[in-house]
C-alpha positions as CSV (number, residue, x, y, z in Angstrom):
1,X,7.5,27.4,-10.7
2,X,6.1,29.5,-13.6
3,X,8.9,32.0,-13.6
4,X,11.8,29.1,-12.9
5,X,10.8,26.0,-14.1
6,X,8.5,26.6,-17.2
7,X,11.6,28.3,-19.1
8,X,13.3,24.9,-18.9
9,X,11.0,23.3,-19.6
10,X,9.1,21.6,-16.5
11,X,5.4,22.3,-16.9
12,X,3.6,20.4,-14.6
13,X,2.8,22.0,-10.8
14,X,2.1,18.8,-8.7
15,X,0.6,18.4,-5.8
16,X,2.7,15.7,-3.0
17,X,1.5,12.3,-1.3
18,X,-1.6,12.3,1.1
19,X,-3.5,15.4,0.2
20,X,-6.4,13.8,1.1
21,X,-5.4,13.6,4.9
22,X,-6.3,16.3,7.5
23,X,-4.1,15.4,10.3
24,X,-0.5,15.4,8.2
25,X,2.6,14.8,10.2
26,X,5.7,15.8,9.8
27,X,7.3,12.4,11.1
28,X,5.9,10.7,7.9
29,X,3.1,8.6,7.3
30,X,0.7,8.1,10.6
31,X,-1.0,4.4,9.8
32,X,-4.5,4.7,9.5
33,X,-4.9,8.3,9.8
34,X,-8.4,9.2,8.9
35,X,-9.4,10.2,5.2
36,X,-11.1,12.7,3.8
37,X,-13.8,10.8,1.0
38,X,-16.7,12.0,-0.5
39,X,-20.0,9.4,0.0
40,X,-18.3,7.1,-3.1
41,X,-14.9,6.8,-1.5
42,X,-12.9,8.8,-3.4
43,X,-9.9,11.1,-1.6
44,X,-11.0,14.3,-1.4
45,X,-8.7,17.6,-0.8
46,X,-8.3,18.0,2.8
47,X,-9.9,21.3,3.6
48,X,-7.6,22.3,6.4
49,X,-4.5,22.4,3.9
50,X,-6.5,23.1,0.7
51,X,-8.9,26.2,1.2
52,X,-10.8,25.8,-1.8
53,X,-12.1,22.8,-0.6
54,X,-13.8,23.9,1.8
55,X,-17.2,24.7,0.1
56,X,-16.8,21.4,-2.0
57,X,-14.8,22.9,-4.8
58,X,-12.0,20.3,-4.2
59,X,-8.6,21.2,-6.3
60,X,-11.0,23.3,-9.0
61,X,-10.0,27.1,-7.8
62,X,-6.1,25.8,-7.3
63,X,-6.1,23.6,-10.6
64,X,-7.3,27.2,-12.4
65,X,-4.7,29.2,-11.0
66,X,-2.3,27.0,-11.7
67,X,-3.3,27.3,-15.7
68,X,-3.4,31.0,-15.8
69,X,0.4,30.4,-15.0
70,X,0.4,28.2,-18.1
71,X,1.0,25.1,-15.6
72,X,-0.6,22.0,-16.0
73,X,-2.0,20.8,-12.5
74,X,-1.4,17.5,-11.2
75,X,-2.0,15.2,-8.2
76,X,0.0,12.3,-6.3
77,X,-2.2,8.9,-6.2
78,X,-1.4,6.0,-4.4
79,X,-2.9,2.8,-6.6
80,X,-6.3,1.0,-5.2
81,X,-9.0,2.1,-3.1
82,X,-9.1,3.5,0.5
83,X,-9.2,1.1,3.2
84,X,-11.8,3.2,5.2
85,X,-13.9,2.9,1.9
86,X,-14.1,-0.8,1.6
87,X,-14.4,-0.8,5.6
88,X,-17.2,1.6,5.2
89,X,-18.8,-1.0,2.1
90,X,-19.4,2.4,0.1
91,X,-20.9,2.4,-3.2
92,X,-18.8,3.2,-6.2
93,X,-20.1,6.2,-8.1
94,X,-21.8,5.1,-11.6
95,X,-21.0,1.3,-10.7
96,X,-23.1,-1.6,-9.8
97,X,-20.3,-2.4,-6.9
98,X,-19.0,-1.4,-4.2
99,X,-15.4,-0.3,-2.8
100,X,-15.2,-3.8,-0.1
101,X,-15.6,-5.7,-3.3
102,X,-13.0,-4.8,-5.8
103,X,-10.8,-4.7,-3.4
104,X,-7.5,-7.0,-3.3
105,X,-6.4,-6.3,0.8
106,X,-3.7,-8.8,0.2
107,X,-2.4,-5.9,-1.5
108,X,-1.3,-3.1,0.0
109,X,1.7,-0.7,-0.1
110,X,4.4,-0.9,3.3
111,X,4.7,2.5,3.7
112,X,1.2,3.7,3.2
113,X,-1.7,1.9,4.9
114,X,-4.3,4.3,2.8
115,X,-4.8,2.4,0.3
116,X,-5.3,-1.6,-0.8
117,X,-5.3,-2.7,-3.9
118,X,-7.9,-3.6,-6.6
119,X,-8.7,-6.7,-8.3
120,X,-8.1,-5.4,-11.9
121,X,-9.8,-8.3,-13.0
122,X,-12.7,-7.1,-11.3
123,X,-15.3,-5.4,-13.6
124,X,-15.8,-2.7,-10.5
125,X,-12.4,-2.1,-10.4
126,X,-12.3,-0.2,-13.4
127,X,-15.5,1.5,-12.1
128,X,-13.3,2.7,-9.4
129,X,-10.6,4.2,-11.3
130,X,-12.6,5.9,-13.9
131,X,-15.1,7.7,-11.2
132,X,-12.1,8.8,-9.7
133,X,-10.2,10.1,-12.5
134,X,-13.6,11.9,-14.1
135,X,-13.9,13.2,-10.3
136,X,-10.5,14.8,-10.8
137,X,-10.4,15.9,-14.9
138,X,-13.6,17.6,-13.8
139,X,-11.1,19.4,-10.9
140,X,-8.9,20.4,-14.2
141,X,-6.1,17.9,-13.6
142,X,-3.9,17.4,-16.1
143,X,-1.4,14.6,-14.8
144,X,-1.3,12.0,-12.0
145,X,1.4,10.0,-10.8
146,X,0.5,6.8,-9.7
147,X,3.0,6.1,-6.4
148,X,4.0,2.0,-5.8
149,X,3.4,0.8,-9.3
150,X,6.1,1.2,-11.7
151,X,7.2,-2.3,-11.6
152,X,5.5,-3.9,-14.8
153,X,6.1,-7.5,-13.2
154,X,4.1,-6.9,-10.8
155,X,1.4,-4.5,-11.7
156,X,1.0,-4.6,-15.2
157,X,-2.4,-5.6,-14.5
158,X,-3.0,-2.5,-12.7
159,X,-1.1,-0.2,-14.6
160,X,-3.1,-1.2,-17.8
161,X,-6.5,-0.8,-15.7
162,X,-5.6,3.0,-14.5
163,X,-4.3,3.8,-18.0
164,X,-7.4,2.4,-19.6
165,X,-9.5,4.0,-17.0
166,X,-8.1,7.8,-17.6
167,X,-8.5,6.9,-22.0
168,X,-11.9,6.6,-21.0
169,X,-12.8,9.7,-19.4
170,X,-12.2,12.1,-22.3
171,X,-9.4,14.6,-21.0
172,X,-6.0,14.0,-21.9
173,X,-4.5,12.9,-18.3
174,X,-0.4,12.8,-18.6
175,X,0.3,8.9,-16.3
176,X,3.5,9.4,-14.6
177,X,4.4,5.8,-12.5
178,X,6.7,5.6,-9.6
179,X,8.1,3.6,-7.0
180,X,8.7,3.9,-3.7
């Protein structure tokens, strides 16, 4: 990428969909595959495919290689919090709440059973996005882009939330929106 794609201009080495799933198929998306979260519910690298994550540094040691090759590093997301998470009840890092009760599970994506959505106009909700996002500026990311949520009809709610959310955290985080 750094000898191909920085010359024209594409600076951004991005890591794809599910990262945060050990048992990755090539078939597509297995529902309900088991995710890897730390004890607050956030998606965690899965060791297996990303060896620096294996003594807890998560995407740190990649994120840093990927700036010596004067890339910025960033990550797929898929919006709202992990089902196991709210199943689990698990606390929401720096937050009064917890995962099962920001969560909207009328709300999910039909591809991707990771993930339900948030009530954005849940105070925890924004909780959830910024502990996430400090979790990963912390990692050295430099972008994310948010899968399922580029329709402003429908997720403007949202969209303003995670935007919010990463203007909080104090590293300048590039929001790229997609849909699938």
């Amino acid at each position: 990428m750094a000898e191909r794609r920085l010359p024209v201009g594409y600076d951004i080495a991005m890591v794809g969909p599910r990262w945060y799933v050990a048992q990755m198929t090539t078939s597509g998306c297995r529902p309900f595959a088991p995710l890897e979260l730390d004890a607050h519910g956030r998606p965690q690298p899965a060791a297996n495919r990303f060896p620096s994550a294996i003594e807890g540094y998560g995407f740190a040691p990649l994120a840093a290689q990927v700036h010596r090759l004067r890339l910025r590093f960033g990550v797929h997301l898929m919006p709202g919090v992990p089902r196991q998470a709210v199943g689990q009840g698990l606390p929401i890092a720096g937050s009064p709440w917890r995962c099962d009760e920001i969560a909207n599970p009328d709300s999910t994506c039909a591809g991707n059973t990771d993930m339900c959505g948030v009530n954005p106009d849940h105070p925890g909700a924004f909780d959830w996005y910024r502990a996430w996002l400090v979790q990963l500026a912390a990692c050295g990311v430099d972008a994310v882009t948010v899968d399922d949520i580029a329709s402003p009809d429908e997720n403007a709610g949202e969209i303003a939330l995670i935007r919010r959310a990463i203007d909080a955290i104090g590293r300048r985080i590039v929001l790229i929106s997609s849909e699938t």
